[in-house]
C-alpha positions in Angstrom: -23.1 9.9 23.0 -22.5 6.4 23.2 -24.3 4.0 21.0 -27.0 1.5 22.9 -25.5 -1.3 24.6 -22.3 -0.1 23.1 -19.8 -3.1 23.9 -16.5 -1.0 23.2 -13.3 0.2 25.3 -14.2 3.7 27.0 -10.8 4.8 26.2 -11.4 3.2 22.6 -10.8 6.5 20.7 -7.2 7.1 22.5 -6.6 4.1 22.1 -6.9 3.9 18.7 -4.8 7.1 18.8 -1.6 5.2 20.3 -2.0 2.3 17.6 -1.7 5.0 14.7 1.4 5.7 16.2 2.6 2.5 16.6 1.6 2.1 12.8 3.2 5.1 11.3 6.8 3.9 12.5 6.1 0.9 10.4 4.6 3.0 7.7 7.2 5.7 7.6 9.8 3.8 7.1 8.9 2.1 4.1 8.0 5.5 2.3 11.0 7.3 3.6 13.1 4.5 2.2 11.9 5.2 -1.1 13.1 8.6 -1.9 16.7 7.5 -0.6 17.0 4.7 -2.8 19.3 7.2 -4.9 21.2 8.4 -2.3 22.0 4.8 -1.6 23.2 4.1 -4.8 25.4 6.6 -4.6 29.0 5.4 -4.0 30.2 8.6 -2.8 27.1 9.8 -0.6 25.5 6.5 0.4 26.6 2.8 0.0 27.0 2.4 -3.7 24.0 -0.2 -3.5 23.1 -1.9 -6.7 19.5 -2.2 -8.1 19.1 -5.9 -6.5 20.7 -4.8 -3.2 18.1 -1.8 -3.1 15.5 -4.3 -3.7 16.6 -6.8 -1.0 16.9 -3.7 1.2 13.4 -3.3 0.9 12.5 -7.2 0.9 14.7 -8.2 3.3 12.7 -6.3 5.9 9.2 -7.2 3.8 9.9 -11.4 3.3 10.9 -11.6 7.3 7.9 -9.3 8.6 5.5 -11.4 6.1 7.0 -14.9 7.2 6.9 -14.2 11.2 3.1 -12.7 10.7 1.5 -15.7 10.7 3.5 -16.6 14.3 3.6 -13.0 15.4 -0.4 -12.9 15.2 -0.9 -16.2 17.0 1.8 -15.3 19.9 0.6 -11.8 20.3 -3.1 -13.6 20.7 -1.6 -16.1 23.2 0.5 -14.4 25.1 -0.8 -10.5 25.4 -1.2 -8.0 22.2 0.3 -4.9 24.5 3.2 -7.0 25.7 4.0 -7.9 21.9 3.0 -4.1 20.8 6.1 -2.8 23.4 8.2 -5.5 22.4 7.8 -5.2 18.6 8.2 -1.6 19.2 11.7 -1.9 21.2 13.2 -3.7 18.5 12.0 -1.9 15.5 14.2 1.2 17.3 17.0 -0.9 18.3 17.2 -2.4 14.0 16.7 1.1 12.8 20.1 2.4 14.5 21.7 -0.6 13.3 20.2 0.4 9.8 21.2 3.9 10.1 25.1 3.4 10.9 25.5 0.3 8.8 28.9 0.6 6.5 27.8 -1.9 3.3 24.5 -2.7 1.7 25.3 -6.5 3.3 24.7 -4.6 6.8 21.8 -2.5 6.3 20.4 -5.7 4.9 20.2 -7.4 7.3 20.1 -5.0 10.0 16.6 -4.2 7.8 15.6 -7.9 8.0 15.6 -7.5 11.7 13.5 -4.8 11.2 11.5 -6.7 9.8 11.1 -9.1 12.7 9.7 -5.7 15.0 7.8 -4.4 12.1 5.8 -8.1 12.1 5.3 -8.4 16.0 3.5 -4.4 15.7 1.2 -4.6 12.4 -1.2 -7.5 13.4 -2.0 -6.8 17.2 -2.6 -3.2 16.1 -5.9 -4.4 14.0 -6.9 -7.2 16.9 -6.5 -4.5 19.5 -9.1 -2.8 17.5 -11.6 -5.3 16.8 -11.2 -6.1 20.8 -11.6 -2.6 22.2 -14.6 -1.1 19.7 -17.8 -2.1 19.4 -18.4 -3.8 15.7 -20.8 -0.8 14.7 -18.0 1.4 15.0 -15.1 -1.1 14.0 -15.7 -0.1 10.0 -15.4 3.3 11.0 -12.4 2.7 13.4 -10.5 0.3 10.2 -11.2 3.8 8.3 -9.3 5.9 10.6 -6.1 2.9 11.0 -6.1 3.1 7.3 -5.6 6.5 6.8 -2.7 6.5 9.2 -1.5 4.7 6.6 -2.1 7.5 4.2 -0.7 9.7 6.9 2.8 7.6 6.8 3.1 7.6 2.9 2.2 11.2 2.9 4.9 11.8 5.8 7.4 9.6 4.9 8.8 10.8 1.4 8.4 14.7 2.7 10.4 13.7 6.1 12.8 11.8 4.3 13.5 14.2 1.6 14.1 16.7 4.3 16.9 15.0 6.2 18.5 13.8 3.1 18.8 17.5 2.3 20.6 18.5 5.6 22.3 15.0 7.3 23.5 11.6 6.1 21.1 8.8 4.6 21.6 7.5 8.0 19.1 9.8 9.1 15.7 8.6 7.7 16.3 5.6 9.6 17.3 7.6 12.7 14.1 9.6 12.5 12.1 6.0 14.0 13.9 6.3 17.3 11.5 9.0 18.5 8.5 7.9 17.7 9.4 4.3 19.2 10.4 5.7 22.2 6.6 7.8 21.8 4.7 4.7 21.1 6.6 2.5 23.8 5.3 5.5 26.7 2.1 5.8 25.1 1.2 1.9 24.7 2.1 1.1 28.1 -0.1 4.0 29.4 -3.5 3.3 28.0 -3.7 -0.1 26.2 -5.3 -3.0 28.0 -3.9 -6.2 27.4 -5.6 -8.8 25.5 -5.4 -12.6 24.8 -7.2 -15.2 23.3 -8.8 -17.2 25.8 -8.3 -20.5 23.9 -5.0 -20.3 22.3 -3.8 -23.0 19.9 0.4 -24.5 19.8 2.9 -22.0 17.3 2.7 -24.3 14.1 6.8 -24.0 14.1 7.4 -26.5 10.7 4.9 -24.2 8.7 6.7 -21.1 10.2 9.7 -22.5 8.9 8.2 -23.2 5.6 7.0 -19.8 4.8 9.8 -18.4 5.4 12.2 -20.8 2.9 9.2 -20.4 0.6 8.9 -17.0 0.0 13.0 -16.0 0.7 13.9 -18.1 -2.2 10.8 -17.5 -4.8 11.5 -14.0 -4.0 15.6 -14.2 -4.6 15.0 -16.1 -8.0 13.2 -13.2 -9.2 15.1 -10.7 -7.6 17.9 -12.6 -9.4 16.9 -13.0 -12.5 15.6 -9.0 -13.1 19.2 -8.3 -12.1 21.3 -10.9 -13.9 18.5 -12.7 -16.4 16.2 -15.8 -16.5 18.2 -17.8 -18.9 20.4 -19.1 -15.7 19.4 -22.8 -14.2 20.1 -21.0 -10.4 17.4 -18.7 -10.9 15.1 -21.3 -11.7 16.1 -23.8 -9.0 14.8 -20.7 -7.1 12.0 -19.7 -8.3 10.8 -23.3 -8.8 12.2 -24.3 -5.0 10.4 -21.2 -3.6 7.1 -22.7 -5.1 7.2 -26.3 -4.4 8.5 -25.2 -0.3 5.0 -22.6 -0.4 3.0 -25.8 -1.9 4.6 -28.5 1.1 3.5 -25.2 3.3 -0.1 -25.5 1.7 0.0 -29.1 2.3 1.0 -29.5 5.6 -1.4 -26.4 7.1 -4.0 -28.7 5.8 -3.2 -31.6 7.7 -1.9 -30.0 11.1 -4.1 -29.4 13.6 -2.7 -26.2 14.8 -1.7 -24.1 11.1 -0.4 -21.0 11.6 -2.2 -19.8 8.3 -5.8 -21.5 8.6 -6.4 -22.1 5.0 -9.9 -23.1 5.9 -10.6 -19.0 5.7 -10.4 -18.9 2.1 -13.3 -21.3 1.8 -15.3 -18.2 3.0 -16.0 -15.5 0.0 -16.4 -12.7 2.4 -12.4 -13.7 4.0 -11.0 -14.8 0.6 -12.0 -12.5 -1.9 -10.8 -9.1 -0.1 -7.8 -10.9 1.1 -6.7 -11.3 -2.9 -8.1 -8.1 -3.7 -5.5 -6.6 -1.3 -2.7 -8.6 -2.5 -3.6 -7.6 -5.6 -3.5 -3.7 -5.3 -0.6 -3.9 -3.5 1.7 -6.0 -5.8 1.1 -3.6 -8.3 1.3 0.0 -6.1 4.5 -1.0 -4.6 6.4 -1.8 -7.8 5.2 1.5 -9.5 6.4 3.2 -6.3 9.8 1.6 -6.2 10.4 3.0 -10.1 8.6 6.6 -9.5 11.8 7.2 -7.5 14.4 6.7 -10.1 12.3 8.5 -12.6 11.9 11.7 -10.2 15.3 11.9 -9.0 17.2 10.9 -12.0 15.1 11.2 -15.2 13.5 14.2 -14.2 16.3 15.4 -12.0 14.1 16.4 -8.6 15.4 16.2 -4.8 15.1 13.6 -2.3 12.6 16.3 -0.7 11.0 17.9 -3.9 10.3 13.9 -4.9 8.4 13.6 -1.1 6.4 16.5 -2.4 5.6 15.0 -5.4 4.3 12.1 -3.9 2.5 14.1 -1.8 -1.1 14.0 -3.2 -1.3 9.9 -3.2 -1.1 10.3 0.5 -3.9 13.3 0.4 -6.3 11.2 -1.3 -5.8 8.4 1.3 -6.5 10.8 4.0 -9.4 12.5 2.3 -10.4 9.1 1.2 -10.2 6.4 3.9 -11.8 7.9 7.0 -15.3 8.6 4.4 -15.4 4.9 2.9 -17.1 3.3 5.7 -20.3 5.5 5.0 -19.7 4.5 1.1 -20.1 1.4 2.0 -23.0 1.1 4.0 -24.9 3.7 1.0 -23.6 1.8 -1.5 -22.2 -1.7 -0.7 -18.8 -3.4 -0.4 -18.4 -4.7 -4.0 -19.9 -1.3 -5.5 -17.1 0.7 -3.3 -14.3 -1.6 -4.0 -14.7 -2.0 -8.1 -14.9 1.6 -8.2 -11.8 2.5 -6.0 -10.5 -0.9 -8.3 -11.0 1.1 -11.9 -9.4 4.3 -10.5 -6.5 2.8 -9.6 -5.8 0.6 -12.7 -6.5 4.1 -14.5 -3.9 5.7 -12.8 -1.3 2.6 -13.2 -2.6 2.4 -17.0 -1.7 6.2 -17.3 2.1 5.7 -15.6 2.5 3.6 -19.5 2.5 7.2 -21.5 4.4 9.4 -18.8 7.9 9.9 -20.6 11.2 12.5 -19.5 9.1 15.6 -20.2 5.5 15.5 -19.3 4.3 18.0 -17.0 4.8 17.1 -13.8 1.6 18.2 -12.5 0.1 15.0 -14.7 2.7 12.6 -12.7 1.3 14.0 -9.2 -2.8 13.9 -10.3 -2.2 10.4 -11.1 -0.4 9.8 -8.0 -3.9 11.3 -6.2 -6.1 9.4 -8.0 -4.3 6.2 -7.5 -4.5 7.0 -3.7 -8.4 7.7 -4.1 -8.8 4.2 -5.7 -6.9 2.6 -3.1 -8.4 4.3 -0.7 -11.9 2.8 -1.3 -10.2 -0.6 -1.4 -7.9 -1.2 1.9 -10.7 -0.3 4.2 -13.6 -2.3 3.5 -11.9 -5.0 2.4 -10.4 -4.7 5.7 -13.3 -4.8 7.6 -14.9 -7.6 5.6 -11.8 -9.4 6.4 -12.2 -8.6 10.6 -15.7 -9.2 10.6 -15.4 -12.7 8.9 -13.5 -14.0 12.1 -14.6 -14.0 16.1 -13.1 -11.3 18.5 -10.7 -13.5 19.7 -9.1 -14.8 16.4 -8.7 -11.4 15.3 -4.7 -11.7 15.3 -5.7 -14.5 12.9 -7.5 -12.8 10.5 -5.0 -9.4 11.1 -1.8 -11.7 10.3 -3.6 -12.9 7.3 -4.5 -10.0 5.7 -0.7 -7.9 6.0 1.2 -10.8 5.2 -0.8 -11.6 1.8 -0.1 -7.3 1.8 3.2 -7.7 2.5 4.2 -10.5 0.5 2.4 -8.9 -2.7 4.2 -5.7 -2.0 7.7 -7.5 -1.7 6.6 -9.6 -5.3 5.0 -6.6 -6.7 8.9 -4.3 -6.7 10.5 -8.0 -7.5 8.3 -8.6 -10.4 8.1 -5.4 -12.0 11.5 -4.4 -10.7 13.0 -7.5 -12.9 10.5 -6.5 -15.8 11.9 -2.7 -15.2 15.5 -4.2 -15.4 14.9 -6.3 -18.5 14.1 -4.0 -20.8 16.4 -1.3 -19.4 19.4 -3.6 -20.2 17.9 -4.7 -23.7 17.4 -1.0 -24.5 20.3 0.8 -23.3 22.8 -2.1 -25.1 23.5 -0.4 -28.2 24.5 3.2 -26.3 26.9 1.5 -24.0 28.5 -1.2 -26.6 31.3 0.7 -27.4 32.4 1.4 -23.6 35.5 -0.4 -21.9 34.0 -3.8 -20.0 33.9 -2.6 -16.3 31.9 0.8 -17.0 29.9 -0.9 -19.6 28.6 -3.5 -17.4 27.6 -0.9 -14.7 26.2 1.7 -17.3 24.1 -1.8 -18.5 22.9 -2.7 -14.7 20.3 0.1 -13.9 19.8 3.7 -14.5 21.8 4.6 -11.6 25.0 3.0 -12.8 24.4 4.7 -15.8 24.3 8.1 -14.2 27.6 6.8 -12.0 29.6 5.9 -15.0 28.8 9.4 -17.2 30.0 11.4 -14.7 33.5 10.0 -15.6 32.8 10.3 -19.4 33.3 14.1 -20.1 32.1 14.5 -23.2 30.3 11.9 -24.0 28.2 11.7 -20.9 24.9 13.5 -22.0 24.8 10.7 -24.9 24.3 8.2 -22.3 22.8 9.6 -19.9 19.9 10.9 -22.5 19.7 7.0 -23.3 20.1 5.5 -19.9 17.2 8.0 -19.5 14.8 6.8 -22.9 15.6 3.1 -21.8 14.3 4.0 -18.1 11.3 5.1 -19.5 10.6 2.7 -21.9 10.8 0.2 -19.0 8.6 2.2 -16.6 6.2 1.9 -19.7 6.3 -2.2 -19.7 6.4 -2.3 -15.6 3.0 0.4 -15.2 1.4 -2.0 -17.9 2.1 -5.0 -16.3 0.5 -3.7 -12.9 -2.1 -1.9 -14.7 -3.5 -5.5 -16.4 -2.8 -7.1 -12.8 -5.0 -4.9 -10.9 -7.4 -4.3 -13.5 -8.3 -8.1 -14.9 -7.7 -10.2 -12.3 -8.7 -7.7 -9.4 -12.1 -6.5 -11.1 -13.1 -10.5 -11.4 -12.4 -10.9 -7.5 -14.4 -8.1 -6.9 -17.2 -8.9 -9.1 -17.6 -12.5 -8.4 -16.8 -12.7 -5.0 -16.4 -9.7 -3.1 -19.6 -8.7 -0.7 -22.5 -6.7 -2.3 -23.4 -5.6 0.7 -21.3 -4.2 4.4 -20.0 -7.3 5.8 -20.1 -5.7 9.2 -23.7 -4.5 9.0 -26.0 -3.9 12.3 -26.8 -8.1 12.9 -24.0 -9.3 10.9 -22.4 -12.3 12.8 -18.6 -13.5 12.0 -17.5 -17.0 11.3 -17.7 -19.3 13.9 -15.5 -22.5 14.1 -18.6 -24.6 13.1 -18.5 -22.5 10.1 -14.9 -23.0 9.5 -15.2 -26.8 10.2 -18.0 -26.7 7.6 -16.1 -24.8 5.2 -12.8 -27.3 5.1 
C-alpha cells in the first residue's frame, strides 16, 4: 500500500531494478579484475603485466571515471539522466571488448581508461534517478537496496571471474560485460523516465581539466615511487605537481561561478562528514583487496575461482547487511550505525596484520565477512545523508560528489598501500635474490609475481625463493593492513564522532539544503 501523499515514480521499484543492473556492470568488473590480476602477470597465459602496470590497469579506469564525475553528473542533470544512462552504457561494452582482445598491458590500459569514461557517465545518474523517482521516506530504504547491488557485484564478480579464467582466456572477464550492457541498454530504455534539472548551470571545463591533471599525476608519482622508490626527484615533481594542480582546482572552484565540484557542500556537516567517511573506508578496502589476491593465488596457492569463493562472504555480509541499515538508522541514529560498522571494519583490516602463509583459511574469509558487515553499515547512510543534504534536482551533484571522493580514495587506497606493499617486499626479499644474475634478480626484486616467474627457471633452487618471495609478501601485507587499519580507524572514527549526524538525515520533516543555505554556508 502506498504511503500518504506518496510523491514517488509508480514504476519506482522496477525501476530501481534496471539501475541495479546498470550498476553491477560497473561493479563487476572491478571485482572480476581482481582475481585475474595473476593471470595477467603471467607472461605465458596473460600479458606479463608488472605490479605498476596492474595497478594502472586498475587506475587508469578509476582516475578517468573519478575526473569526468564531476562533468558526467552535471551533463547527465542538463541534458537527460536516461539518455546519459544508454550512452554510458554503450560505451562501457564497446571498452570492454577492446579490453578483452588487447595484446600488451599499454592496450588494456588504455582501452580500461575508456572504460572508465562509460563507467563515470553510469554511476552518478543511477543515484539522481533514484532520489528523482522515490519518495524521500522511502529513498533511505531505496539507497539500501542500490548498495547492496553493490555487495551483489563484489560477491559476483570474483566467483564469475574465477570461473572463466578456469575454462577461457583472461579475455573473458571483460567479455562477460557485453551481456549485461546489451540487458541494461533494453531494460533502461523500456521503463526509465527521463530527467533533467530544470535550471542547469555551464560544464566548468578548466576545473574538469584540472582534476584530471591533478589526480593522473599525484596518482603516477605514487604509483611510481612503490614500484621504482621515492628517493627519485621525478616522483616527487609528481606527487608535488599532482597537489599543487588539485590546490589551483580548489582555488578556482571557489571563484567560478559555475564549479563543477561545489565546494560550498563541505561547509555542511551532514554533506562533508559522510563524504570523508566514504573516502575513507574505501582507500583502505580497496588496497587490502588489491593484495588479498596475490596472497590467495600465490602465497597460499588457490585458483582464480577458489580465490572468488574466498571472497565470497565480504559480499554476503553486504547483502545481509545493507538492505537492514536504513531501519538501524532510524532505531538508532546515523552516527551510532556508522561508528559501529566504522570499528568492525578497522577490526577486520587490524586482523589482516597477523594473517601469515599458513593460517587457516576459514580466519582469512570471517574477516573478509565482517569487514563487509562494517562497511555495510557505513555506505548506506552515509549515502543517504549525503542525497538528502541536496534538492531533487542537484542530485547528480551530490551523486558525482560522493563516487568520485569513492573513487579517487579507492584508486589512492591500492596506490598507497600498493607502494607501501612494494617497499618492503623489495627491502625484505634483497638478501634471497642477491646472489642471482642481474636480469632475474631485478624481476625476482619487483613483486611477488616476478618472483614466482623467475623460480620456475631456477630448478633447484626455486623453493628457496619462492619460500622468501612468499615471507617478504607477508611481511608487507602486515605493514599495508596496518596502515589501512590506523586510516580507517583514527581518522574515520573522529569524522564520525564529531561530525557525522546523530540522528537520520532523511527523517519524516527533514528538509535538504537549499541554495540560500549553500550561499550561507560559503
Amino acid at each position: 500500500m502506498e504511503p500518504h501523499g506518496n510523491t514517488g515514480h509508480p514504476r519506482r521499484w522496477a525501476i530501481l531494478g534496471v539501475l541495479v543492473i546498470s550498476l553491477l556492470v560497473v561493479v563487476l568488473d572491478n571485482t572480476i579484475l581482481n582475481v585475474a590480476l595473476r593471470t595477467l602477470a603471467d607472461p605465458v597465459h596473460g600479458l606479463g603485466a608488472t605490479q605498476g602496470e596492474l595497478e594502472w590497469a586498475i587506475n587508469s579506469y578509476t582516475l578517468v571515471f573519478a575526473g569526468l564525475l564531476f562533468t558526467f553528473g552535471v551533463l547527465g542533470d542538463r541534458l537527460g539522466r536516461r539518455r546519459f544512462l544508454i550512452l554510458g552504457l554503450a560505451l562501457f561494452g564497446l571498452s570492454s571488448l577492446l579490453s578483452a582482445y588487447a595484446q600488451d598491458p599499454a592496450q588494456l590500459i588504455a582501452a580500461r581508461a575508456l572504460m572508465g569514461v562509460g563507467g563515470a557517465a553510469i554511476m552518478p545518474v543511477t543515484l539522481s534517478i533514484i532520489s528523482n523517482v522515490f519518495d524521500p521516506r522511502e529513498r533511505a530504504k531505496a539507497i539500501g537496496v542500490w548498495a547492496g547491488a553493490v555487495g551483489l557485484g563484489v560477491a559476483i564478480g570474483p566467483v564469475l571471474g574465477g570461473a572463466l579464467l578456469e575454462r577461457f582466456w583472461w579475455g573473458s572477464v571483460f567479455l562477460i560485460n557485453v551481456p549485461v550492457v546489451a540487458l541494461g541498454v533494453v531494460l533502461v530504455a523500456a521503463l526509465v523516465p527521463e530527467s533533467r534539472d530544470p535550471k542547469p548551470g555551464r560544464v566548468d571545463v578548466p576545473g574538469v581539466l584540472l582534476s584530471v591533471v591533478g589526480l593522473v599525476a599525484l596518482t603516477y608519482g605514487i604509483i611510481d615511487g612503490g614500484e621504482h622508490g621515492f628517493d627519485r626527484p621525478q616522483v616527487w615533481v609528481a606527487v608535488l605537481g599532482g597537489l599543487a594542480v588539485l590546490g589551483w582546482f580548489i582555488v578556482h572552484e571557489l571563484r567560478t561561478d559555475h564549479p563543477s565540484l561545489d565546494v560550498r557542500l563541505f561547509r555542511l556537516p551532514r554533506f562533508a562528514a559522510p563524504v570523508a567517511l566514504v573516502g575513507l573506508v574505501f582507500f583502505a578496502a580497496m588496497g587490502v583487496m588489491f593484495f588479498g589476491a596475490f596472497y590467495l593465488q600465490l602465497v597460499r596457492g588457490y585458483s582464480p575461482l577458489e580465490s572468488g569463493l574466498l571472497f565470497l562472504p565480504f559480499a554476503v555480509a553486504q547483502l545481509i547487511f545493507a538492505p537492514r541499515s536504513a531501519a538501524m538508522v532510524r532505531r538508532y541514529g546515523g552516527r551510532s550505525v556508522a561508528a559501529t560498522g566504522l570499528l568492525l571494519t578497522a577490526t577486520a583490516l587490524g586482523a589482516f596484520v597477523f594473517i601469515d602463509a599458513d593460517t587457516p583459511i576459514w580466519i582469512f574469509s570471517a574477516l573478509g565477512f565482517l569487514q563487509g558487515a562494517g562497511m555495510a553499515n557505513i555506505m548506506p547512510p552515509a549515502t543517504e545523508s549525503i542525497m538528502s543534504s541536496l534538492p531533487r534536482e542537484k542530485a547528480g551533484v551530490g551523486s558525482a560528489v560522493s563516487n568520485t571522493v569513492r573513487q579517487v580514495a579507492g584508486a589512492l587506497g591500492v596506490a598507497v598501500l600498493g607502494s607501501v606493499l612494494s617497499a618492503v617486499y623489495r627491502d625484505q626479499v634483497a638478501p634471497a635474490v642477491a646472489a642471482l644474475p642481474a636480469p632475474v634478480r631485478d624481476a625476482a626484486r619487483e613483486s611477488v609475481s616476478g618472483a614466482y616467474a623467475v623460480a620456475d627457471r631456477l630448478g633447484p633452487a626455486a623453493p628457496g625463493l619462492v619460500d622468501a618471495a612468499n615471507d617478504s609478501f607477508v611481511s608487507a601485507m602486515h605493514w599495508a593492513a596496518g596502515v589501512s587499519a590506523v586510516v580507517a580507524a583514527a581518522l574515520g572514527l573522529v569524522i564520525v564522532l564529531r561530525w557525522m549526524p546523530g540522528r537520520p538525515a532523511a527523517a519524516p520533516g527533514a528538509t535538504p539544503a537549499t541554495d540560500r543555505e549553500l550561499a550561507g554556508a560559503a
